[in-house]
C-alpha positions in Angstrom: 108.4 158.2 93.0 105.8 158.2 95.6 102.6 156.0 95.8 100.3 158.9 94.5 102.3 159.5 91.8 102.9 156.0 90.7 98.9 155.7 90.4 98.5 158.7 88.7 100.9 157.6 85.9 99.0 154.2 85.9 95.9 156.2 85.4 97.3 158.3 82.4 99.0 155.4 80.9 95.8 153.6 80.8 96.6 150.8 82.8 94.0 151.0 85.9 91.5 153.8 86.2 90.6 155.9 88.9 87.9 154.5 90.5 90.0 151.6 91.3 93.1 153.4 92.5 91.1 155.3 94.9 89.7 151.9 95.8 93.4 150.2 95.9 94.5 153.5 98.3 91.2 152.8 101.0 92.2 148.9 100.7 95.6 148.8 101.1 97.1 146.9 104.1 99.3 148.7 106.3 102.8 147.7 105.5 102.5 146.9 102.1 103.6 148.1 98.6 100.8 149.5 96.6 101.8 147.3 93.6 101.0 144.4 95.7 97.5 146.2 96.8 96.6 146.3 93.5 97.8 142.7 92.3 96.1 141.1 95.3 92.5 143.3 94.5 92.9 141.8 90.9 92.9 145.5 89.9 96.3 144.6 87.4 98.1 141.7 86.7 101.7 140.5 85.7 101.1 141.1 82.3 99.8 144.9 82.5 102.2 145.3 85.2 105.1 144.0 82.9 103.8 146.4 80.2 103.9 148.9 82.0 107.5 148.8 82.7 108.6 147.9 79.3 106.7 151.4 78.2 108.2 153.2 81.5 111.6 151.8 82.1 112.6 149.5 80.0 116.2 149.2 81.0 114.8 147.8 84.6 113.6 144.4 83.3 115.2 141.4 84.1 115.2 139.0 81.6 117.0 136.2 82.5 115.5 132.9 84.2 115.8 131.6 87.5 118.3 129.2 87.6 120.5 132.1 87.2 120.4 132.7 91.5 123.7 133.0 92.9 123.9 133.8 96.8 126.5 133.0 99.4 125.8 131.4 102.0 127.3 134.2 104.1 125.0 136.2 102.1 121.7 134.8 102.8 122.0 134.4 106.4 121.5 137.9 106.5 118.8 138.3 104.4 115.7 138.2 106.2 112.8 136.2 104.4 110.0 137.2 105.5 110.7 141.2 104.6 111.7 139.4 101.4 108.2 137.5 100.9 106.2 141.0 102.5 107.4 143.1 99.9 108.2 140.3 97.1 111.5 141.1 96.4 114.3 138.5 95.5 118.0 138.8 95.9 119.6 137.2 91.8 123.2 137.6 93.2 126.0 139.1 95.3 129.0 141.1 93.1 131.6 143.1 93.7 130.0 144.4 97.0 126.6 144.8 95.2 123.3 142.9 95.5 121.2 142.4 92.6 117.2 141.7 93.7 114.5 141.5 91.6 111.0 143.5 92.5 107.6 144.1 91.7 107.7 147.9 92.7 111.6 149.4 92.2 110.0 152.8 92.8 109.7 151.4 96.7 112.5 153.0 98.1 111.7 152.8 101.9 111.5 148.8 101.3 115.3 148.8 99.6 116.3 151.4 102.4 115.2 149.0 105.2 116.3 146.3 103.6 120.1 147.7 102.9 119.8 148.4 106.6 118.9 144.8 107.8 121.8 143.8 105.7 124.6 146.1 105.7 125.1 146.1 102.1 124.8 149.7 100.8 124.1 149.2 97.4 121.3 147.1 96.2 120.2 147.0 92.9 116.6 146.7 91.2 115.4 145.4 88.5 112.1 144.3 87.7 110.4 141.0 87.4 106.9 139.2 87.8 105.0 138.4 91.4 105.3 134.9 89.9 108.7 134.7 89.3 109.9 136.6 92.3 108.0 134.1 94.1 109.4 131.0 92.2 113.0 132.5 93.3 112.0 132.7 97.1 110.8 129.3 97.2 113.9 128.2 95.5 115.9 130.2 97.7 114.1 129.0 100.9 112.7 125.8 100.3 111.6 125.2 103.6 110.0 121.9 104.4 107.5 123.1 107.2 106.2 125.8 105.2 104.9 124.5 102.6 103.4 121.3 104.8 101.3 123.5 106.3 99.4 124.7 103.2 98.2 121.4 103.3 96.4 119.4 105.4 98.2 116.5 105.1 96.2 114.6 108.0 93.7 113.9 105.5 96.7 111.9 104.0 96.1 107.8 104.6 98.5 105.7 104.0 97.2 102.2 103.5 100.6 100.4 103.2 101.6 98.1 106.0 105.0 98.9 106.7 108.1 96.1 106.6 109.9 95.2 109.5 113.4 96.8 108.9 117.0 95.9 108.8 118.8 99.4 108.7 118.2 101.0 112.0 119.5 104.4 111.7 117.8 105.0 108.1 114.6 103.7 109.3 114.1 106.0 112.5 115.2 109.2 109.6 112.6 108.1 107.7 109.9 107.6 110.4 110.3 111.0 111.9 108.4 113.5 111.7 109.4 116.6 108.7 110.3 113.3 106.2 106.9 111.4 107.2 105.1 115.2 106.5 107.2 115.8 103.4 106.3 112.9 101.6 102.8 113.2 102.8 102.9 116.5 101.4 104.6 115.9 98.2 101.9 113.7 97.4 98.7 116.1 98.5 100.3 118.4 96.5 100.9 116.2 93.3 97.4 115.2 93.3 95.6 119.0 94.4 97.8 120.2 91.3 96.7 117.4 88.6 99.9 115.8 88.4 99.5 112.5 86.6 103.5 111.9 87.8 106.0 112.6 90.6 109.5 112.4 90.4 112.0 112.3 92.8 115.4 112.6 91.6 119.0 112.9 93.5 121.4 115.5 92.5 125.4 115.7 93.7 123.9 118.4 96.2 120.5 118.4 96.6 117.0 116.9 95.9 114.6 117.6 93.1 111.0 116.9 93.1 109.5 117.5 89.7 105.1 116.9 88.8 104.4 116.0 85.4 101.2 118.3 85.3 99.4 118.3 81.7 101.9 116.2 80.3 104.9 118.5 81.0 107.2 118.2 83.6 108.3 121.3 85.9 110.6 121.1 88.4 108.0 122.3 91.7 111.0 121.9 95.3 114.7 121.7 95.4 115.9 120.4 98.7 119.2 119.7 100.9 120.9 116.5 99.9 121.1 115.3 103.4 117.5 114.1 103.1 117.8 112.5 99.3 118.3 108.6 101.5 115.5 109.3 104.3 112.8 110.8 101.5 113.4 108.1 99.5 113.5 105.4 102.3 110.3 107.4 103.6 108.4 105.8 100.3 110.1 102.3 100.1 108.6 102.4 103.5 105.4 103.4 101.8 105.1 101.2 99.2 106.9 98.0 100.8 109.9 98.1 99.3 113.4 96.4 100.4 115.1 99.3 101.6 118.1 97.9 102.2 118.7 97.1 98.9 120.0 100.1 96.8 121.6 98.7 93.8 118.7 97.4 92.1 115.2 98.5 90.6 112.2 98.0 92.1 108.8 98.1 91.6 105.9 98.6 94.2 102.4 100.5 95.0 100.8 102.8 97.5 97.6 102.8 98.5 96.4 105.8 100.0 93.1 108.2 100.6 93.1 112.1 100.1 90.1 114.0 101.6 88.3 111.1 100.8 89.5 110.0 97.7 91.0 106.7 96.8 94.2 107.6 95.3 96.9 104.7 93.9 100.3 105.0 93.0 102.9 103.0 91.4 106.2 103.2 92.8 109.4 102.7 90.8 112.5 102.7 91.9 116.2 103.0 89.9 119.4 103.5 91.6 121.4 106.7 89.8 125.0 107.9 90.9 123.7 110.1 93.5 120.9 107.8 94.9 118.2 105.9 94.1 115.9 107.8 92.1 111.6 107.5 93.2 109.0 107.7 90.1 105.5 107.5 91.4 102.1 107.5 89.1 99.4 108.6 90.5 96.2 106.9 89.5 92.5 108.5 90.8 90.3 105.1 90.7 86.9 107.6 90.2 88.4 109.3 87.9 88.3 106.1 85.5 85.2 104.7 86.9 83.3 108.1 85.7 85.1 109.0 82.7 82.7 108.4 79.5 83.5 108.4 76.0 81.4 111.6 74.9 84.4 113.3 77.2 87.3 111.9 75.7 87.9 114.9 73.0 86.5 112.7 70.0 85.0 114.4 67.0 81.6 113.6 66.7 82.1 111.6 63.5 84.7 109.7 64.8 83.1 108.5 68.2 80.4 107.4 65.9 82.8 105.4 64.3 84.0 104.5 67.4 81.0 103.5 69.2 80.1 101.1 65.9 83.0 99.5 66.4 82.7 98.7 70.3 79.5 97.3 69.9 80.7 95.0 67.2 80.2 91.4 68.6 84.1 90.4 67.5 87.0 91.8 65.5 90.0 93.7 66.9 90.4 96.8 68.3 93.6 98.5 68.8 94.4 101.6 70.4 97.8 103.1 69.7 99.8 106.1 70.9 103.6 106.6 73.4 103.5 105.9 76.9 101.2 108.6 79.0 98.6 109.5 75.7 95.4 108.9 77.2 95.1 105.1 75.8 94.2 103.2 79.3 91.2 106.0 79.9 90.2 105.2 76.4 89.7 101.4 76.7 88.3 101.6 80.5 85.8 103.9 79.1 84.6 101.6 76.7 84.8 98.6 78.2 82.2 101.2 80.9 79.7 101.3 78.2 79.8 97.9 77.4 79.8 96.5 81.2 76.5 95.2 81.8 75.5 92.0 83.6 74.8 89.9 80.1 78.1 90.6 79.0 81.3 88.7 79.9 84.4 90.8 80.1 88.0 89.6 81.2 91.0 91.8 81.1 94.9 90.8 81.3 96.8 93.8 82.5 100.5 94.9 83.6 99.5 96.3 86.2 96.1 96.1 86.7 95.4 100.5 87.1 92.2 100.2 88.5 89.7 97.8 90.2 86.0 97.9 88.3 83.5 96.3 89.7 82.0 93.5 87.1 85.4 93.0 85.2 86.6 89.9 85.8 90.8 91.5 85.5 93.7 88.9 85.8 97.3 90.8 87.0 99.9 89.7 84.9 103.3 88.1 86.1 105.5 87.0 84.0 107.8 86.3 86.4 106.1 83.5 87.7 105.0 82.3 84.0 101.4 83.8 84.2 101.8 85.7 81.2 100.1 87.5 79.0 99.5 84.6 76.3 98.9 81.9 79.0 96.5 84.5 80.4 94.7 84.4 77.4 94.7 80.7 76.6 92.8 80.4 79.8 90.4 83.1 79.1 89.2 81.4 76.3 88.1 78.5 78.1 86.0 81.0 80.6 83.2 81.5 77.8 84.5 85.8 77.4 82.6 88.1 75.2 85.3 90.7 75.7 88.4 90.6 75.9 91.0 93.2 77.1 95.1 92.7 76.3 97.2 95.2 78.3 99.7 95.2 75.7 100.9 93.3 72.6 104.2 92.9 73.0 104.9 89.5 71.4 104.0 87.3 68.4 102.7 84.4 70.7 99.8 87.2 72.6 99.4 89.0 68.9 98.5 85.4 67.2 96.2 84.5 70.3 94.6 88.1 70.2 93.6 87.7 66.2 92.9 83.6 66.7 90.2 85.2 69.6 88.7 88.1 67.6 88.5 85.5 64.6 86.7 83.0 66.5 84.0 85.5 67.9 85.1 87.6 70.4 85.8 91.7 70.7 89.3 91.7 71.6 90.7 95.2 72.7 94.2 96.1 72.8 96.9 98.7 72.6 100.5 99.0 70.2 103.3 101.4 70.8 103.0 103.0 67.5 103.4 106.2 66.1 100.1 106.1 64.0 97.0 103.8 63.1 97.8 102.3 59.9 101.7 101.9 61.2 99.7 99.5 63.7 99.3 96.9 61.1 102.4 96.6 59.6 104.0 96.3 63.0 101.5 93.2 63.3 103.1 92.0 60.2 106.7 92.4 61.2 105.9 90.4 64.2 104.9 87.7 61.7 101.4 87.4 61.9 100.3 86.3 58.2 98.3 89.8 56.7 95.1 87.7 55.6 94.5 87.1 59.4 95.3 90.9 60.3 93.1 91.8 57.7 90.2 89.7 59.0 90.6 90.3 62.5 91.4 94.1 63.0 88.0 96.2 62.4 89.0 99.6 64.1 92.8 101.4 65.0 92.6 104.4 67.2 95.7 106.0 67.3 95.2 109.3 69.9 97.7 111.7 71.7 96.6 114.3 74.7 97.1 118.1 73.9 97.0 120.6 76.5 94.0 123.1 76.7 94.5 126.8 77.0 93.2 128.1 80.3 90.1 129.4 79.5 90.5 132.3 82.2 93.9 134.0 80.8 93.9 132.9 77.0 95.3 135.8 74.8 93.9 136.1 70.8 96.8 134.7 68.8 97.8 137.3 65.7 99.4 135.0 63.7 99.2 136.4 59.7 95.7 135.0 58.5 97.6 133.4 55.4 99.8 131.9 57.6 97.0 130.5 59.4 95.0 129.8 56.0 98.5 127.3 55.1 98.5 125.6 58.5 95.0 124.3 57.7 93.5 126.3 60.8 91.2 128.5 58.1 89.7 126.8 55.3 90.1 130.5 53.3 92.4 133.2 54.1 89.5 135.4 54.3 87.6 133.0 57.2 87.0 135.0 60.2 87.7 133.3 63.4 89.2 134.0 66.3 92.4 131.9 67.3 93.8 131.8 71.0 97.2 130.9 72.2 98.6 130.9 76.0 99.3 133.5 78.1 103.3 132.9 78.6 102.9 134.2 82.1 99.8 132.5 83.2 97.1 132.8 86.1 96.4 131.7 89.6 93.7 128.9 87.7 96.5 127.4 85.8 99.5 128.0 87.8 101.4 130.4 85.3 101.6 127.8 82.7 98.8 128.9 80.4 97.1 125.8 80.3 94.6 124.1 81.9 93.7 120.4 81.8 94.1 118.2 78.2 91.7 116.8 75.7 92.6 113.5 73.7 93.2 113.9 69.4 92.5 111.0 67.7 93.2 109.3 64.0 91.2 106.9 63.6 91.2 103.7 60.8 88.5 102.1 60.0 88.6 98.6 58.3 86.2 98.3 55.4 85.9 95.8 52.8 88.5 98.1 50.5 91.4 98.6 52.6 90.7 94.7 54.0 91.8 93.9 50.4 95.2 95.5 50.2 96.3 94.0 53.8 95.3 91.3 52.4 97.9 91.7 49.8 100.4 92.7 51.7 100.1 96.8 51.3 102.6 98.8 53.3 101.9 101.8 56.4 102.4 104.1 53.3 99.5 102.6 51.1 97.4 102.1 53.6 97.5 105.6 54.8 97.1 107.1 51.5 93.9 104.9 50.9 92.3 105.3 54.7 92.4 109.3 54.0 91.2 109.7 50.6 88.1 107.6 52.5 88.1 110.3 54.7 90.3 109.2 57.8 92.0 112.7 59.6 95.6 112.7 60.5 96.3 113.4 64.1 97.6 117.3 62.8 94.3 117.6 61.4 92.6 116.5 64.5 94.4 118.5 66.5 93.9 122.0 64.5 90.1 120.7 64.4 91.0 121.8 68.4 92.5 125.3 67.3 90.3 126.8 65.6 87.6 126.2 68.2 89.8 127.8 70.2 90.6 124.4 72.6 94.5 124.5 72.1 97.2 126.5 70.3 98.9 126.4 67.1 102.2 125.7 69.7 100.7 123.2 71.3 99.8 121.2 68.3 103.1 122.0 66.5 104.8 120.4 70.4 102.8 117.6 70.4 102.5 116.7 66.7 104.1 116.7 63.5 102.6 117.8 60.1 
């Protein structure tokens, strides 16, 4: 089918109108496939494009995933990449004498003409797939270092770190030259330009995998030759002034770096694995922290009001709950923000210590050379604190200095590992802390996990059953009419195909009143105290987070991933 004729049947299928084909035929570049003309004007997208195929040729769509490439090396040497890239076409796999390639345009028979000539291989096969995906197969089938280095400008990468004087001559120079010192440069502009709160950097029998932890979920972003697995990761022991020459243990360190400006942190850990030592990095954007503010956090209204009566509470106990990565540092910097003023003396005991803020007097703890977090505390109390910030409770000794602090007059902020708020004070219990001082001491639990939000560009209207809806708790009545979104599975350029765009915090929050004082008091269980904090009106994190759905925030899928009923 020839280009005219493709356009007319997108016309009468209702997919583009005439005004813009005529426009896609005047704009198109010469050499390229009037698919892409019209994908790159914006004129169609994968979605219509997929739909349009399902309707037309339904037998032509691929539908498997694309870990499912399988090309010989023998193969790929002759397949010429940047044809490939031109006319976004990917080669799936080699069989009996046939290649299978994926494309955005099978009706493009000069491209699979020319490109059974620049191979030799008389039958190729098409199927069809999305720009995106085709795209995600070509960088997995060519991952090639200098390419994607130059999309960035990774001179505006500073490395602060002094680097260590080195034992291991050989791995030192591979890690100093230049494609590793560019690579890890770029791997970290990239992280950060993307969002990523983590990097990881993981050794494979064969290769290397670099994976971001963008929004919370991690996606596997390069896959490269396993010759470079020791020199990438030597490159950031280097970095972060680690002992490279020792492999067999973990370690810990920090980079300090500036992108385009920006102060930029990241904390370096190190694991050895059977294929290597494997590199986690956290990134950490100091403005970010110094600017956040609580009216941004994702609170309800009533419960930031809540919230802010607590934090402006001369003493008492406030404990902010949730797993590893919910959003529970940002939370406590942000208050401790509001409430940094030049009367008012704060003193914080971290592991680490995130981020420097100018007018907190923060003490790094290290317990291996006994400074602890309880010693730590012992000697804030002799420094005349109003506030007081604990990193963590982890043990009875910091717990019992913690309450004998918010007892004796002081706000005393601090976070649990726990699932939910009123879990928080039975696990103060089973560490043995009496209930009559957890019930005097503890004023506000904030338990809070971080959903992500649909991308407010490519969102789709979700047409779940309104009585389904009505029993989730989205609707209050079957009959409520409001619209509900959920993601577009294949994305946009804004959210990089995932459907999602940045996160918002949920919270459950538990106030301590007079009421529920009395049954700590007594010894009431997680159970008890949960049934009594909602019939006063306290909201479940599910709640919360379908609070987000129906205003069209997050999805029903997101909620359901991130919390249960």
């Amino acid at each position: 089918m020839d280009e005219a004729k493709l356009l007319e049947l997108l016309i009468k299928l209702g997919y583009i109108d005439r005004d813009r084909a005529l426009q896609a035929q005047k704009d198109k570049k010469k050499e390229e496939d009037i698919i892409s003309t019209l994908l790159r004007l914006g004129f169609i997208d994968d979605l219509k494009l997929m739909e349009f195929y399902q309707r037309y040729m339904p037998h032509k769509l691929w539908k498997g995933n694309t870990d499912e490439i399988n090309i010989p090396e023998e193969i790929k040497a002759r397949l010429p990449e940047d044809f490939l890239r031109q006319y976004y076409i990917s080669p799936v796999k080699y069989e009996d004498g046939k290649l299978y390639v994926l494309t955005i345009n099978p009706f493009n028979q000069a491209a699979i003409n020319e490109l059974r000539f620049k191979t030799k291989i008389n039958t190729i096969v098409p199927n069809v797939s999305t720009k995106k995906t085709i795209e995600d197969m070509l960088n997995k089938l060519y991952p090639a270092v200098n390419k994607m280095v130059e999309s960035f400008d990774v001179s505006e990468v500073e490395i602060e770190a002094e680097e260590l004087e080195l034992t291991q001559d050989v791995l030192t120079t591979e890690a100093g030259e230049g494609p590793i010192v560019k690579l890890a440069n770029f791997i970290i502009a990239e992280a950060v330009s993307l969002g990523a709160s983590d990097i990881h950097i993981e050794p494979q029998e064969k290769k290397l995998v670099v994976r971001y932890r963008v929004d919370g979920v991690l996606k596997v972003y390069h896959e490269f030759p396993g010759r470079i697995k020791d020199p990438v990761t030597a490159r950031f022991k280097i970095m972060s002034n680690l002992d490279i020459a020792e492999k067999r243990r973990p370690q810990d360190g920090r980079i300090r770096t500036r992108i385009k400006g920006k102060k930029i942190d990241l904390r370096v850990s190190t694991v050895p694995t059977v294929y290597g030592e494997k590199t986690v990095m956290r990134i950490q954007e100091a403005e970010k922290y110094l600017n956040v503010r609580l009216d941004d956090l994702g609170f309800e209204p009533d419960d930031l009001e809540k919230f802010r009566r607590a934090i402006w509470t001369p003493w008492g106990m406030i404990l902010v709950t949730g797993p590893t990565g919910s959003g529970k540092t940002t939370t406590l910097y942000a208050s401790l923000m509001e409430r940094n003023k030049p009367d008012v003396n704060i003193m914080t005991a971290e592991d680490p210590v995130e981020v420097s803020i100018p007018g907190l007097n923060q003490v790094q703890v290290n317990e291996k050379i006994g400074v602890t977090f309880a010693s730590v505390l012992r000697a804030f109390l002799r420094q005349d604190p109003d506030i007081i910030l604990i990193g963590e409770i982890r043990d009875t000794e910091t717990a019992e200095i913690g309450i004998k602090a918010a007892l004796t007059g002081h706000l005393v902020f601090s976070t649990l590992h726990t699932n939910d708020a009123p879990s928080s004070i039975a696990r103060l219990v089973d560490m043995g802390i009496e209930p009559f001082l957890v019930g005097s001491s503890v004023t506000l639990i904030v338990a809070q996990r971080l959903l992500r939000k649909l991308c407010p560009k490519c969102k789709l209207v979700d047409d779940t059953p309104r009585d389904a809806l009505y029993r989730l708790g989205v609707l209050k009545s079957p009959d409520e009419n409001i619209l509900i979104y959920k993601a577009n599975p294949d994305g946009c350029a804004n959210c990089n195909g995932s459907g999602y765009k940045g996160r918002t915090a949920v919270h459950e929050i538990l106030e301590v009143d007079e009421e529920l004082r009395k049954i700590i008091v007594k010894g009431a269980n997680a159970e008890e105290i949960r049934d009594l904090a909602r019939k006063k009106g306290m909201r479940t994190l599910y709640e919360a987070g379908i609070i987000k759905v129906g205003r069209g925030i997050t999805s029903i899928a997101e909620v359901e991933r991130v919390l249960a009923k």
